[in-house]
N, C-alpha and C positions, 0 to 999 in steps of 0.2 A: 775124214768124211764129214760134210758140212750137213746130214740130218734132212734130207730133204722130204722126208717121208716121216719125221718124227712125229709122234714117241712109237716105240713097236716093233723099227727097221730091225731090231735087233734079233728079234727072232724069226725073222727073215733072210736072213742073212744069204748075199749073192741073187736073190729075189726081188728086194726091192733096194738096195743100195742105192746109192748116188750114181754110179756108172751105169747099174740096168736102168733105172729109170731117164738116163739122159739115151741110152740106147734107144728104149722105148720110145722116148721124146723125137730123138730122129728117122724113127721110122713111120711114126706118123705124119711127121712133115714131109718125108719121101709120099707116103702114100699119097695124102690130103695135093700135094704137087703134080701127080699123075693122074690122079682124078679129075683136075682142072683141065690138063692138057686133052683129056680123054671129051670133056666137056664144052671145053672151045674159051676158055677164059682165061686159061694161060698158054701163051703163044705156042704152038706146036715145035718151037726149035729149039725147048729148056728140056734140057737133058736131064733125067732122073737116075745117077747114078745111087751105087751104095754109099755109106758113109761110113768111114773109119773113126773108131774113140783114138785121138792120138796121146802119146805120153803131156804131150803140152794141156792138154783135155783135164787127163788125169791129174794133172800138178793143178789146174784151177779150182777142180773139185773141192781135191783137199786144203784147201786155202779157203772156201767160199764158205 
């Protein structure tokens, strides 16, 4: 875990880790994405799927 949240994550633990907070991170940008479309700013044919943490995800975390 590369501490993205340090010093403290630790008593947090599964809460603010490096994967919830990239979690978080992506669902903001889902959001923030479909609020644009909602608004006329980004094109109506961008698709706002979910988004998956993949293992490749996972291995950068722990490296970064």
């Amino acid at each position: 875990m590369s501490g993205l949240l340090q010093p403290g994550s630790h008593r947090a633990a599964g809460l603010v880790d490096d994967e919830a907070v990239l979690g978080a991170m992506l669902r903001v940008e889902r959001a923030w994405t479909a609020a644009g479309v909602r608004a006329g700013v980004v094109p109506a044919g961008v698709e706002v799927g979910e988004v998956e943490i993949s293992a490749a995800d996972r291995a950068a975390l722990a490296i970064a």
